[in-house]
N, C-alpha and C positions, 0 to 999 in steps of 0.2 A: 538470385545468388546470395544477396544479402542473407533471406530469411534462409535457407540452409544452411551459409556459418552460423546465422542464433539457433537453429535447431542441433544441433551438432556440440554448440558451447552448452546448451544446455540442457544435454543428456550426459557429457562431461560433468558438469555442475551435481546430477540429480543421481549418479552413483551413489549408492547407498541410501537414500531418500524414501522418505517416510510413505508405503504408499496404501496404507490403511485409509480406509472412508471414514474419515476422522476429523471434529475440525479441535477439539478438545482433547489436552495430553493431563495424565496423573503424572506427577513428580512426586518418587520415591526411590527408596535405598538409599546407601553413602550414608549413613546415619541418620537421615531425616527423622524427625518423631512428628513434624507437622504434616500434614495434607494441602498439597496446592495443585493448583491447574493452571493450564496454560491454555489460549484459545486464539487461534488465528483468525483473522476479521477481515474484512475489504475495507480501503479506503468510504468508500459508499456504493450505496446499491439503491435501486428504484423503490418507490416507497411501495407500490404495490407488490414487488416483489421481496420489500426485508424477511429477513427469517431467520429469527434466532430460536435453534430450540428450545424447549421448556428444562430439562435437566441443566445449560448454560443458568438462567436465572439461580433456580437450585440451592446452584455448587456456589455461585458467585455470594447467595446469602450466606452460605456458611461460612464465608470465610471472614478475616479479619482486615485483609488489606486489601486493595485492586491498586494493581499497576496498568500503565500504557504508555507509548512510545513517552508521547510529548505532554506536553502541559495543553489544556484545551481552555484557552482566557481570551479577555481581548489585547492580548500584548502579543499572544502568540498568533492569534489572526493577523495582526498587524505588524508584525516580524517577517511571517507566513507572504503575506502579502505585497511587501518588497520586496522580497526576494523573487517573486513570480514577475516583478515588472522591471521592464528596462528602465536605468538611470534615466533622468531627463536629458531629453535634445536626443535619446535613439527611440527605435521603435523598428518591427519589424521591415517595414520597408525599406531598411536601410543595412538588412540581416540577409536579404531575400532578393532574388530576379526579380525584376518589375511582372515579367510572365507570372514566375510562380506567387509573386503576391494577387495581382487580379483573380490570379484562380483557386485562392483562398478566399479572398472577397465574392467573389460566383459562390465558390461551394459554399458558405455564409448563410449565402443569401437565398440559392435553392430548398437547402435544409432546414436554417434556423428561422427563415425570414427575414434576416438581418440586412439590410440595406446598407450600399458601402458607408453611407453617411455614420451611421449607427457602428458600422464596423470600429471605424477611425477612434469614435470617441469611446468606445467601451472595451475593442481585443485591440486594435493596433500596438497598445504599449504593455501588453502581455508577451513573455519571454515564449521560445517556442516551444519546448518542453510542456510547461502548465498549460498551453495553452493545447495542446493537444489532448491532456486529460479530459481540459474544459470540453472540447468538444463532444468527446462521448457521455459525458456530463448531461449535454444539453440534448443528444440523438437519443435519449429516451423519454424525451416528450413529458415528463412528468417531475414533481417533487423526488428529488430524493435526502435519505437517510443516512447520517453517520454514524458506524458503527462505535468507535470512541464517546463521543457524546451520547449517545443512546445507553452503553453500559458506565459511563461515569453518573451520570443522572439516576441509571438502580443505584448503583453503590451511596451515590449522597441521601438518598433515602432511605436506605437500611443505615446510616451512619456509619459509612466505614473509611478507615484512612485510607485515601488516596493519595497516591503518587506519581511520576510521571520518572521513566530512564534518564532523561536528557531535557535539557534545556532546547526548547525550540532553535535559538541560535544555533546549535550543532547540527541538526538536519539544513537549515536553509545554507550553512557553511558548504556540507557537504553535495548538497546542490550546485555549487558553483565547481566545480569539479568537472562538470560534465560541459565542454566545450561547446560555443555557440554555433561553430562550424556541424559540429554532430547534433545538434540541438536541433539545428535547419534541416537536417537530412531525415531524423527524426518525425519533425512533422510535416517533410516533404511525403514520405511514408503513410504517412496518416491520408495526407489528400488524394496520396493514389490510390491507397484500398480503401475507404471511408465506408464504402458499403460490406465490406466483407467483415470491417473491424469491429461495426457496427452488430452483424452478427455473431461475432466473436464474445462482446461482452453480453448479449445476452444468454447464450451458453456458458457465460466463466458466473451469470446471476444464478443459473438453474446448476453449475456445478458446486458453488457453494449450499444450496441445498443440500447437497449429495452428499457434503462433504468430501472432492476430489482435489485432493488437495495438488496433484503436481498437475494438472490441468490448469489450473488458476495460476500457479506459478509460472508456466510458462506463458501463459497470457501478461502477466505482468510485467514479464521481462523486456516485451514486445516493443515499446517507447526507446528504448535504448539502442536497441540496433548493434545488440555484441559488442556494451564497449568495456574491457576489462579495465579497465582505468576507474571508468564512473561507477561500476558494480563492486570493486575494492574498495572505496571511497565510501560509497552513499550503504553498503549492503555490509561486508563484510569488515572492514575496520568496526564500524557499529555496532554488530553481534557484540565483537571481542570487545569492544568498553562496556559492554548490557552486561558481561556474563559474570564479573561478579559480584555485581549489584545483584544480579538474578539468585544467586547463591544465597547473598543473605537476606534476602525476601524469604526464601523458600527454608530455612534453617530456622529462623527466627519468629515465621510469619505462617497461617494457615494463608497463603495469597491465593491470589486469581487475578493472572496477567493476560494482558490483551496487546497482539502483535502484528502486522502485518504478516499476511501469509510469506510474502515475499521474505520475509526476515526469517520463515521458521525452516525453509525446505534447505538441501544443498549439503555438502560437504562443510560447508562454513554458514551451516545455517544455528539456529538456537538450539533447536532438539538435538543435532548432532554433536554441539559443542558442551551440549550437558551431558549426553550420553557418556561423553570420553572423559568425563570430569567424573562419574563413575555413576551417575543416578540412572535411574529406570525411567523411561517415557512408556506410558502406556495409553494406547489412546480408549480415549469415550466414545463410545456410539453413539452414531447421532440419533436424533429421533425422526427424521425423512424415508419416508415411506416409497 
């Protein structure tokens, strides 16, 4: 029942929505005299599996500036990372059924290898949310790659100003938005489909190949569990404070911005909110064959 109110909120959501094989948009008209791009990215993806195409590189040298959500330092890993963990004296056994915790500690231990001992001292004091990502993090058995750091790293070698939307604190702010009670349910969710989710992400890896873009976005929204509260909060208030910084990037700057897909799709997503602001989105073709 759950997942057909979130299939339901979001085809709501994705009226109007961008749904070219695209993961890259041209920003023009409204007076523009400069060239920039925008490019949707995944948090991370399997190292075997990254894939950026070669026109992304490109466009990104020609430009003068790159933006991305956050600052990528060790203040904001470490921002990042409080925020992901319960204050001291909680932790999730104290969030959770004794049932449904054991049978996170099993599934642990099936999948990860993690023994409960090991559980205790390294996810126990992981919030439920993060810790859900982390799992599919870790069900693909290999290194993986961040998209952020991976295109801040060309930009610092072609020597280009980088910037970041927002100060880390504002997302991990926005984070706390999303109620510990739907937090639990959230990654009650994860432990009952773990094998369906598990193949889920590795179709939402081969749909950013594809560049499909509202595929991914509903995969993304999947952690949340339809909650219009935390998607107001963490997605949409967000956009609206990006969007006039995004303006005078784009005015002033040949840029090339990097976004979570999740921020670009939707009625209250990036592309739509510049659209109406009067510029042209035209997407790049990718290069996936």
């Amino acid at each position: 029942m759950k997942r057909a109110y979130l299939v339901a909120f979001l085809l709501v959501l994705a009226i109007g929505s961008y749904a070219q094989h695209s993961l890259i948009w041209k920003v023009s008209g409204n007076g523009l005299t400069k060239t920039s791009y925008i490019m949707g990215t995944l948090k991370f993806i399997g190292e075997k599996e990254y894939y950026l195409q070669p026109n992304a590189i490109t466009l990104l040298k020609q430009s003068d500036l790159f933006a991305i959500e956050d600052q990528v330092d060790h203040h904001a890993q470490h921002e990042m990372n409080t925020a992901a963990h319960f204050p001291k004296g909680q932790s999730l056994s104290k969030v959770m059924t004794p049932e449904d915790y054991k049978k996170l500690q099993d599934l642990f231990e099936k999948e990860f290898g993690v023994n409960a001992k090991t559980f205790e001292k390294n996810y126990a004091h992981i919030k439920p949310l993060p810790l859900s990502i982390i799992m599919t993090r870790l069900s693909l058995g290999e290194k993986v790659r961040f998209y952020d750091i991976e295109l801040l790293k060309i930009a610092k070698e072609n020597n280009l100003d980088a910037f970041s939307l927002e100060a880390i604190e504002r997302e991990a702010q926005a984070l706390t938005s999303f109620s510990m009670e739907d937090q639990v349910k959230a990654l009650q969710h994860t432990m009952n489909n773990f094998e369906g989710q598990k193949q889920e992400f590795t179709k939402v890896m081969a749909d950013y190949r594809a560049g499909n873009l509202e595929e991914i976005f509903e995969y993304t929204m999947h952690p949340i569990e339809n909650n219009p509260a935390f998607i107001n909060e963490f997605y949409v208030k967000r956009n609206l404070e990006w969007l006039p910084k995004l303006e005078r990037m784009v005015k002033e700057n040949n840029a090339f911005i990097c976004l979570g897909i999740s921020h670009l799709e939707g009625n209250h997503g990036v592309l739509k909110l510049l659209e109406a602001k009067g510029y042209t989105l035209t997407p790049v073709t990718t290069d996936a064959k």
